[in-house]
C-alpha positions as semicolon CSV with decimal commas, in nm:
position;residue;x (nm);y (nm);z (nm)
1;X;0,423;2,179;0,488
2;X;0,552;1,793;0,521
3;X;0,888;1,884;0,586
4;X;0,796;2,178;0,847
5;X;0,549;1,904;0,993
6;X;0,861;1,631;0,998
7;X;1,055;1,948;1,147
8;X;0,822;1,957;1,414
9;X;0,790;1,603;1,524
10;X;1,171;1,562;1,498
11;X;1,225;1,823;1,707
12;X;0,946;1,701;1,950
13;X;1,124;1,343;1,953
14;X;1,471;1,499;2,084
15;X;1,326;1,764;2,353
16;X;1,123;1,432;2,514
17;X;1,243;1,038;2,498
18;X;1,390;0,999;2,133
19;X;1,658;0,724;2,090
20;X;1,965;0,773;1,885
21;X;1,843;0,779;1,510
22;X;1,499;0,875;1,563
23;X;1,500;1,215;1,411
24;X;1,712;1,030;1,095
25;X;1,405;0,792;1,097
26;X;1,189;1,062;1,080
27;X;1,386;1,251;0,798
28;X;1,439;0,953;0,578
29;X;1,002;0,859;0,609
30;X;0,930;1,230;0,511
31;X;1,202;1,201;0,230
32;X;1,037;0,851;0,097
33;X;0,719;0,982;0,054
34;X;0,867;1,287;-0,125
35;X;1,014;1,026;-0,392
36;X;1,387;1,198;-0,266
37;X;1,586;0,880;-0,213
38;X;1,904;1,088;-0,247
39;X;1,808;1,267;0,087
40;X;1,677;0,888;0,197
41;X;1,996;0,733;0,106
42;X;2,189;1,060;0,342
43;X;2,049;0,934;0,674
44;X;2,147;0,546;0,635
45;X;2,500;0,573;0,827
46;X;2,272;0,760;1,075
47;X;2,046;0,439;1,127
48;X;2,319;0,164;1,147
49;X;2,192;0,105;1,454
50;X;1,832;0,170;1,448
51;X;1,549;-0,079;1,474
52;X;1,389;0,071;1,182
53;X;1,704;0,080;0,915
54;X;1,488;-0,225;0,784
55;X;1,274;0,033;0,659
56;X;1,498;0,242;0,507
57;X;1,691;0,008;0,319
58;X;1,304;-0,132;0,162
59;X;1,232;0,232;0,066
60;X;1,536;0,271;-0,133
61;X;1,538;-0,111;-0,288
62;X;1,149;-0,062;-0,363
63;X;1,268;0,253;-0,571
64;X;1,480;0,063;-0,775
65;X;1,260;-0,232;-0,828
66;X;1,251;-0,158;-1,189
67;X;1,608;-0,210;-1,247
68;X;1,527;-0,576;-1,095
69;X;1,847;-0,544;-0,861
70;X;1,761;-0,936;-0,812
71;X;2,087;-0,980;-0,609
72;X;2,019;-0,746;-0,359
73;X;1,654;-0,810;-0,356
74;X;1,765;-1,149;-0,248
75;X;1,996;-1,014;0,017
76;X;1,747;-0,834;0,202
77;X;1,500;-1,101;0,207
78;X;1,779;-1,354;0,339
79;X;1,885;-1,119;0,578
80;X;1,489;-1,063;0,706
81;X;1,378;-1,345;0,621
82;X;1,035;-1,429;0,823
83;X;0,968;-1,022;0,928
84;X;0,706;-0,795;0,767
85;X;0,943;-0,610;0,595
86;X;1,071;-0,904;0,364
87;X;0,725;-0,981;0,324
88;X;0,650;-0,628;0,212
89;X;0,946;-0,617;-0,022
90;X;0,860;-0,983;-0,195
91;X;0,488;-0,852;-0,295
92;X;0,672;-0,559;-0,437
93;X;0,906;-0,739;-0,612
94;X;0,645;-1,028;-0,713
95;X;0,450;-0,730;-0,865
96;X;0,757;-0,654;-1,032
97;X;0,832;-0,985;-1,209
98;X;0,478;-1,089;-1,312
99;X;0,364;-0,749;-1,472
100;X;0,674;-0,794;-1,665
101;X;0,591;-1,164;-1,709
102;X;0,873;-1,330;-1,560
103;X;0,754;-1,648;-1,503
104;X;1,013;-1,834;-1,374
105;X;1,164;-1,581;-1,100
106;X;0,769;-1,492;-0,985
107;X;0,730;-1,866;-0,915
108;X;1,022;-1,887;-0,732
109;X;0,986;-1,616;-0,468
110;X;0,612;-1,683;-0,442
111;X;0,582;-1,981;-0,194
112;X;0,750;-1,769;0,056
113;X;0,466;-1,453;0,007
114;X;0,269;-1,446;0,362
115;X;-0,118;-1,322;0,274
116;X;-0,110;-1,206;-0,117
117;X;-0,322;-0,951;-0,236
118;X;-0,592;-0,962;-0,542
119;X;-0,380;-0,830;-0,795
120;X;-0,094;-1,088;-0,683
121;X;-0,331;-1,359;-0,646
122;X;-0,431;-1,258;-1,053
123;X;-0,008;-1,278;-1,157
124;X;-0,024;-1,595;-0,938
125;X;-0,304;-1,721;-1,218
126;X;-0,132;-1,639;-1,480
127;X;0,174;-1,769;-1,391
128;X;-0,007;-2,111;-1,369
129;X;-0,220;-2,041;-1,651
130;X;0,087;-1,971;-1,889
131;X;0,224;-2,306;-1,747
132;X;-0,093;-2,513;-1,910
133;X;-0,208;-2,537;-1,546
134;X;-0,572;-2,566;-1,603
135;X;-0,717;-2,585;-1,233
136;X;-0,593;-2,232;-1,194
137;X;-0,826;-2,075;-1,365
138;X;-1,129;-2,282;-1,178
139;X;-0,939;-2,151;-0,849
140;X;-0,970;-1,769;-0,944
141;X;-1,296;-1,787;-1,030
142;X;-1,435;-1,675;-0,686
143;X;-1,196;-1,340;-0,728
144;X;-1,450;-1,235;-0,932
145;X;-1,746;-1,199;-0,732
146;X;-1,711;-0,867;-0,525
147;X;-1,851;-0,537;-0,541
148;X;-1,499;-0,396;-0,522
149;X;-1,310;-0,280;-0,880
150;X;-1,038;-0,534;-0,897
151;X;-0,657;-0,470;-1,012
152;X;-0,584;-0,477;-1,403
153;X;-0,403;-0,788;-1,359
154;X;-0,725;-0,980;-1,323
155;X;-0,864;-0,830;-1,641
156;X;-0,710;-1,088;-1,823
157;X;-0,803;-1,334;-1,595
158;X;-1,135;-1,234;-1,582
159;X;-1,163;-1,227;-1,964
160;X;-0,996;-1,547;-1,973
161;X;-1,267;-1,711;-1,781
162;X;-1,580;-1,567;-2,017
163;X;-1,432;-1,688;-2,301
164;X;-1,383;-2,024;-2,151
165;X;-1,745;-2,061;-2,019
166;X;-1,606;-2,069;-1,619
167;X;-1,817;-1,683;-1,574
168;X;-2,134;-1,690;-1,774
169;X;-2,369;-1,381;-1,827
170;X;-2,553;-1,439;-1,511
171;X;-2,188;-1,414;-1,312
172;X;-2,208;-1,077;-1,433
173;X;-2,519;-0,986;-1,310
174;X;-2,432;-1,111;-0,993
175;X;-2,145;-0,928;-0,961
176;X;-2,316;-0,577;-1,112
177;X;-2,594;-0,663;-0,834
178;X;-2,246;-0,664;-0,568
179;X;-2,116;-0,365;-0,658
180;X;-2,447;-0,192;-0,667
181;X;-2,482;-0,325;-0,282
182;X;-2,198;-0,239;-0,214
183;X;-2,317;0,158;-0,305
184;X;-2,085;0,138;-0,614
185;X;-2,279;0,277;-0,858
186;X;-1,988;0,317;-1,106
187;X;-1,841;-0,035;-1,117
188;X;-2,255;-0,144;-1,138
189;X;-2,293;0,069;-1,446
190;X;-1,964;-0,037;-1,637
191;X;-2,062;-0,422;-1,565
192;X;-2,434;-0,369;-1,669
193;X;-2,346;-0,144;-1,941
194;X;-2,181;-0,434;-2,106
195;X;-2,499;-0,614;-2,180
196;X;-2,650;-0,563;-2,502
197;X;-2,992;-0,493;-2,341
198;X;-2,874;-0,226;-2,194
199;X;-2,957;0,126;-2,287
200;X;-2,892;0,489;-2,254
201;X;-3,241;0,535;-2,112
202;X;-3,077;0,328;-1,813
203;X;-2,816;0,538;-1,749
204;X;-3,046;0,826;-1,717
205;X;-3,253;0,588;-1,484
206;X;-2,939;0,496;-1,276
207;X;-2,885;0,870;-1,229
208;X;-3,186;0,945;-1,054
209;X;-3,153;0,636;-0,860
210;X;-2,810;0,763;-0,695
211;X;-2,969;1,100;-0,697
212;X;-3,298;1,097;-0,519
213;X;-3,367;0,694;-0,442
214;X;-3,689;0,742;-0,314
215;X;-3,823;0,943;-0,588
216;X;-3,712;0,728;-0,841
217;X;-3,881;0,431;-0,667
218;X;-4,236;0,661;-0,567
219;X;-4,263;0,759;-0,976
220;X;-4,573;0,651;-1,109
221;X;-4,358;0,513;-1,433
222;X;-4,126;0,316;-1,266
223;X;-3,963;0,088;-1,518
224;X;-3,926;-0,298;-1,403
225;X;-3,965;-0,500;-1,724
226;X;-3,628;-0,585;-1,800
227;X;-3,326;-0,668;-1,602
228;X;-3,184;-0,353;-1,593
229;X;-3,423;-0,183;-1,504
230;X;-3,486;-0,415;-1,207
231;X;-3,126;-0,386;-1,052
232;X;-3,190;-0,039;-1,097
233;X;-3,479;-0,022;-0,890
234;X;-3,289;-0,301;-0,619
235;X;-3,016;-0,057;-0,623
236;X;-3,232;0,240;-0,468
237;X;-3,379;0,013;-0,223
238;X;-3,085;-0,066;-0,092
239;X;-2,993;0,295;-0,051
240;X;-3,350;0,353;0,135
241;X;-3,272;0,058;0,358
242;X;-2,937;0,145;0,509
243;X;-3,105;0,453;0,666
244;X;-3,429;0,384;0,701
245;X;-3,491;0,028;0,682
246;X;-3,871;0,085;0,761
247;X;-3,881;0,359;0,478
248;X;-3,742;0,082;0,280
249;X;-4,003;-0,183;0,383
250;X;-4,298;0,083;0,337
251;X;-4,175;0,140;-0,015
252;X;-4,125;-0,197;-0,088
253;X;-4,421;-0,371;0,015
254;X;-4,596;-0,095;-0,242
255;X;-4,400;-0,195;-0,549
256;X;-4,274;-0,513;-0,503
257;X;-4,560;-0,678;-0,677
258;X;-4,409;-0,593;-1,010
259;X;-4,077;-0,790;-0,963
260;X;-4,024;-1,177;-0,988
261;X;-4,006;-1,375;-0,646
262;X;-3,665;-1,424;-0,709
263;X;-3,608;-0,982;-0,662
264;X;-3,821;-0,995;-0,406
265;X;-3,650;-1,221;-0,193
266;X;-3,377;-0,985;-0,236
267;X;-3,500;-0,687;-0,193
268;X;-3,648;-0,848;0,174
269;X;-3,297;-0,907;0,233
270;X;-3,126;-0,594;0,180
271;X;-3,401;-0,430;0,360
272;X;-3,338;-0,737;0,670
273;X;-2,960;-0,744;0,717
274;X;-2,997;-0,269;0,737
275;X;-3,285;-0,367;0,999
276;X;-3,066;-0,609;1,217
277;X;-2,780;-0,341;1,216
278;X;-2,997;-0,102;1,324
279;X;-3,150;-0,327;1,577
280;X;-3,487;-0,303;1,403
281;X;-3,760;-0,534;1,630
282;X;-3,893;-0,669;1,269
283;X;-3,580;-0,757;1,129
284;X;-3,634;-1,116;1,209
285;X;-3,963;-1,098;1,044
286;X;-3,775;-0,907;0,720
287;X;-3,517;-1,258;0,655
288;X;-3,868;-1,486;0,665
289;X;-3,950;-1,237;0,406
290;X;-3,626;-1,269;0,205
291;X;-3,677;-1,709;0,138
292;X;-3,386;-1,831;-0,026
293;X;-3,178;-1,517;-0,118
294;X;-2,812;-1,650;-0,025
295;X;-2,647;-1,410;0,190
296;X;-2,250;-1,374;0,251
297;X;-2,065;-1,429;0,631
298;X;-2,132;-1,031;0,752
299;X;-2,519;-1,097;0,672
300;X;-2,528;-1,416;0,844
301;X;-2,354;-1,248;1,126
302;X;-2,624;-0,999;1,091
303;X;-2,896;-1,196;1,095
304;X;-2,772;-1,473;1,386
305;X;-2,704;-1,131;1,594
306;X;-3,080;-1,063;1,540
307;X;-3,178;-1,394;1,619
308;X;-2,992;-1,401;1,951
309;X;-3,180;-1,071;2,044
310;X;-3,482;-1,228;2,062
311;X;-3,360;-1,541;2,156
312;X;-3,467;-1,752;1,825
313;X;-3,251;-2,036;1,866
314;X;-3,379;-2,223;1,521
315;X;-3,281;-1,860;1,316
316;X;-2,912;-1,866;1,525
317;X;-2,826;-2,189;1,454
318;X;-2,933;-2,202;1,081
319;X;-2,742;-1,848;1,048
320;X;-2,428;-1,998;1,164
321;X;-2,466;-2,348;0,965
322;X;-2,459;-2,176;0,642
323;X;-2,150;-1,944;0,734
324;X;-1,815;-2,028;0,533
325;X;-1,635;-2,321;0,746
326;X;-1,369;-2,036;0,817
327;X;-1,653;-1,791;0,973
328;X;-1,797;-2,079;1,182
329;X;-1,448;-2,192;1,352
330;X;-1,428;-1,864;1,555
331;X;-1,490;-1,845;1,929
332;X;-1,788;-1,646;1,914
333;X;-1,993;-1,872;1,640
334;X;-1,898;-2,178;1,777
335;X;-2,009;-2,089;2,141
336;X;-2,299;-1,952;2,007
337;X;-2,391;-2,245;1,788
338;X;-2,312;-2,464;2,114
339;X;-2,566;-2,268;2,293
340;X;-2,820;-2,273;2,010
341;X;-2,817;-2,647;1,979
342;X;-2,844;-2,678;2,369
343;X;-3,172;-2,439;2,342
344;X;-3,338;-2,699;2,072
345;X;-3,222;-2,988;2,249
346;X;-2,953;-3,102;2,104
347;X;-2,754;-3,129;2,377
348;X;-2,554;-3,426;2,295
349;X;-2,399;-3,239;1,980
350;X;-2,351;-2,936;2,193
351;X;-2,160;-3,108;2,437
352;X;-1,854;-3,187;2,277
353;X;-1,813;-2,818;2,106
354;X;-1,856;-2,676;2,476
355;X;-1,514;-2,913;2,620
356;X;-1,342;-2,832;2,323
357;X;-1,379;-2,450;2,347
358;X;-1,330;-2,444;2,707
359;X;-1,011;-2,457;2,692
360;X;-0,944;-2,150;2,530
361;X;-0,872;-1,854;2,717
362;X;-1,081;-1,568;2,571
363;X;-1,407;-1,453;2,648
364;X;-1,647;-1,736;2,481
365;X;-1,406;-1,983;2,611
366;X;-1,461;-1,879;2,975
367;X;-1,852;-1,846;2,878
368;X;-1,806;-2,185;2,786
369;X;-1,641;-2,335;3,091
370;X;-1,902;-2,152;3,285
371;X;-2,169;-2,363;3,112
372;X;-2,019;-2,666;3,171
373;X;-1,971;-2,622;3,531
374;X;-1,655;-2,666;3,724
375;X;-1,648;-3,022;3,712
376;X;-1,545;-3,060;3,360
377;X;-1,194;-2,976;3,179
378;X;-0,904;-2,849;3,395
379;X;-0,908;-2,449;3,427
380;X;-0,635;-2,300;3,224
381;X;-0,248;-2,239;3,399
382;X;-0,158;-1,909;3,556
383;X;0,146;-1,863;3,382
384;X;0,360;-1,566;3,528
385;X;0,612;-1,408;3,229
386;X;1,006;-1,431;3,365
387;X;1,227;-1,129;3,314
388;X;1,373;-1,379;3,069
389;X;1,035;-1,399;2,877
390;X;1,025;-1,048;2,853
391;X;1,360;-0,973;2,786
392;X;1,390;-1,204;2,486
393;X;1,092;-0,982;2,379
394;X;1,268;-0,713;2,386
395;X;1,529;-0,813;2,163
396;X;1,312;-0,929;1,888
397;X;1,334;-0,761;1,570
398;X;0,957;-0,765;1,524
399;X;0,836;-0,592;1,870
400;X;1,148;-0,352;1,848
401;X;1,049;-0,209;1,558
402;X;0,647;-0,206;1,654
403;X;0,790;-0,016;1,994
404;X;1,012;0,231;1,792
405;X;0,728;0,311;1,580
406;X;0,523;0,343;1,860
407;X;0,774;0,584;2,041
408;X;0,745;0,778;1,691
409;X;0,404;0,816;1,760
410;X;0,348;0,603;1,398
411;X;0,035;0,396;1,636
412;X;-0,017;0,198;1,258
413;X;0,288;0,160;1,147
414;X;0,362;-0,040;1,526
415;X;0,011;-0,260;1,555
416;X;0,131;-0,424;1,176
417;X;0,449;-0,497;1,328
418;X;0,333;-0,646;1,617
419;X;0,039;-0,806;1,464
420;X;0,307;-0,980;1,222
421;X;0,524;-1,086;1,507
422;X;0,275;-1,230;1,722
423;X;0,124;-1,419;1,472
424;X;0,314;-1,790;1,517
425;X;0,398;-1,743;1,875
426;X;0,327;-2,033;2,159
427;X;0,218;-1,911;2,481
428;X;0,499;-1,880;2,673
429;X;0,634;-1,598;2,425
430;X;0,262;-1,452;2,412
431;X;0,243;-1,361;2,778
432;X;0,631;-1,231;2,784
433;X;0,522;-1,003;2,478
434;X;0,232;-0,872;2,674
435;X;0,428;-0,780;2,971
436;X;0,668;-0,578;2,726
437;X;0,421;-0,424;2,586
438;X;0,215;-0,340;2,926
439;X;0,523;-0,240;3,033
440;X;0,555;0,017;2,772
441;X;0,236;0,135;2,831
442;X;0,096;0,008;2,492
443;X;-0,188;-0,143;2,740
444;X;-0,430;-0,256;2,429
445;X;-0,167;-0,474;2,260
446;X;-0,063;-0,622;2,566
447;X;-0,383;-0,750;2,664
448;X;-0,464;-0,821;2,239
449;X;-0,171;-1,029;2,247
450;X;-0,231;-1,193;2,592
451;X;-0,569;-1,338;2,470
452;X;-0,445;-1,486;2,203
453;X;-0,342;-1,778;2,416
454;X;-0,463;-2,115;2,412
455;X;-0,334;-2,289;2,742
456;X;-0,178;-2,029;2,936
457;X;-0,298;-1,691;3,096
């Protein structure tokens, strides 16, 4: 069925507007994914030419990894050196060298890795960790705290950090409590089931809890006396809540007498950050419930969003004060902060945050101009792209590829491609990008990549 679907397109490709190659392309991708390199390796004198023989030419090195061709690997990262294809290949070849614990070579490649996964980010540990480096282990430790199952590499890690005293048994209720947040029911129940205090009877309990949450939580014998049985209960809550957040209040403000204020705080807050997605008019009133439960950057978004519904300018600006530094340097929480320390007059401190992002081009940055008035800052320059802007476009590697794949009708494979090549641009090579790619009717990237500008538009 691939290959008759492969057929298909390739055949689609040469009746309409398919460059020399393209049906090669095509051949080779459907080959790859079959694991048949030999019929891979048959359509490279095909591609000499192509934009995507970078692809290619990965499939059949990443094949071979194994055999740690180093030489070669080396070649092809020289030759593409800065484009998301070397950048693909060097995590695959990192991955390589540290599951096989090769130290030195893994260290040498990895300064040049753009954006590392979790399970490089573990070899990266222990790499460092193998060194004597001691601080690495301090630096992982946040790795651990997600309701996600993480690679085997961080097993180690993970285990290394327990027996050292960095994760203690209350990191591990904090990170069962994630994953059962996160609706991961299995990674709650192998991290709970670890403590000795846990019992068979709770995995019968967690059963009905995934089963039938609100039966398990209206049963006259609902168990709450020890921990387990407590993130148990939490757990079904939460499950209530993302539907039916006032289902989930109803039920809560029946039972939640039998919990410590600590759970309860919680419980207000899984029940507050479902109401503010869901627009809920006492969402608001939910957070006062939930105290001092700490809440991550997507709940803070959640519950500034509510706050600017109703216009509570103290709930906005506290929201956005306890985001991560990275969450509070975008456009949209910096305007917003700006505005919510104008509405509790603070208007000195707003003042300066307002000039600052009124020079940026995209949407908050014109809402902030606006509130400044026309008096203050110089607008931003019309800048018209040459035909030399958008030629030299054209010829790099980056966009041709994203505008091959494109042609392809691979939409994914193209927005990585021109994500990746966009990234480090200045302005000048931002607008002549988004005429190419208006040009080629890819009308969302072009304007994406136009208002990524800072001066210019």
């Amino acid at each position: 069925m691939r290959r008759l679907l492969a057929a298909l397109l390739g055949l689609l490709v040469t009746a309409s507007w398919a460059a020399p190659g393209d049906e090669a392309f095509m051949e080779a991708r459907d080959a790859a994914q079959r694991n048949r390199m030999d019929l891979v390796a048959r359509q490279v004198p095909e591609l000499r030419a192509h934009p995507l023989l970078p692809y290619v030419e990965q499939w059949l090195l990443r094949a071979r990894l194994s055999e740690l061709p180093q030489d070669e690997v080396e070649d092809f990262l020289g030759r593409y050196q800065g484009q998301l294809v070397a950048n693909r290949l060097r995590a695959e070849w990192l991955r390589t060298l540290g599951r096989r614990k090769f130290w030195t070579a893994f260290d040498k490649d990895w300064p040049a890795l753009v954006d590392p996964d979790t399970e490089l980010q573990c070899l990266r540990t222990q790499s460092r960790w193998s060194k004597g480096e001691a601080q690495a282990l301090q630096e992982a430790r946040p790795l651990w705290f997600t309701g996600k199952e993480q690679p085997d590499a961080c097993t180690a890690v993970f285990d290394t950090l327990f027996s050292g005293g960095l994760l203690r048994e209350e990191d591990l209720w904090a990170r069962a409590r994630l994953a059962f947040q996160a609706g991961n029911a299995t990674l709650g129940r192998a991290l709970a089931s670890r403590f000795p205090s846990w019992a068979r009877a709770d995995d019968k309990r967690l059963d009905a809890a995934v089963k039938n949450p609100e039966r398990y939580l209206e049963a006259r014998g609902l168990s709450t006396k020890g921990r387990p049985s407590r993130e148990i209960a939490l757990f079904a809550l939460g499950r209530i809540a993302a539907s039916l957040p006032e289902a989930g209040a109803s039920t809560w403000r029946r039972i939640e007498g039998q919990f410590p204020r600590e759970d309860r705080e919680y419980g207000w807050g899984q029940i507050a950050v479902a109401g503010a997605r869901k627009h809920h008019p006492e969402a608001l009133d939910w957070f006062a419930k939930a105290g001092d439960t700490a809440f991550d950057d997507t709940q803070l978004e959640w519950k500034a969003r509510a706050g600017l519904r109703v216009q509570q300018w103290k709930t906005v600006l506290a929201s956005i004060d306890n985001m991560s530094a990275e969450m509070r340097e975008r456009a949209v929480w910096r305007y917003w902060r700006a505005r919510a320390l104008r509405e509790t007059g603070r208007t000195s401190e707003a003042m300066p945050i307002l000039a600052a992002l009124a020079s940026d081009p995209g949407f908050h940055g014109q809402l902030a101009a606006e509130d400044l008035g026309p008096t203050v800052g110089a607008a931003p320059t019309k800048y018209v792209p040459t035909e030399d802007d958008v030629r030299t476009a054209a010829q790099t590697p980056g966009f041709r590829r994203a505008l091959a794949f494109y042609r392809l009708g691979l939409r994914y494979e193209g927005n990585l491609e021109w994500i990746w090549t966009v990234r480090d641009l200045d302005d000048v090579q931002l607008l002549g990008a988004a005429e190419l790619a208006r040009r080629e009717g890819w009308y969302e990237r072009s304007i994406a990549t136009a208002d990524k500008t800072k001066r210019l538009i």
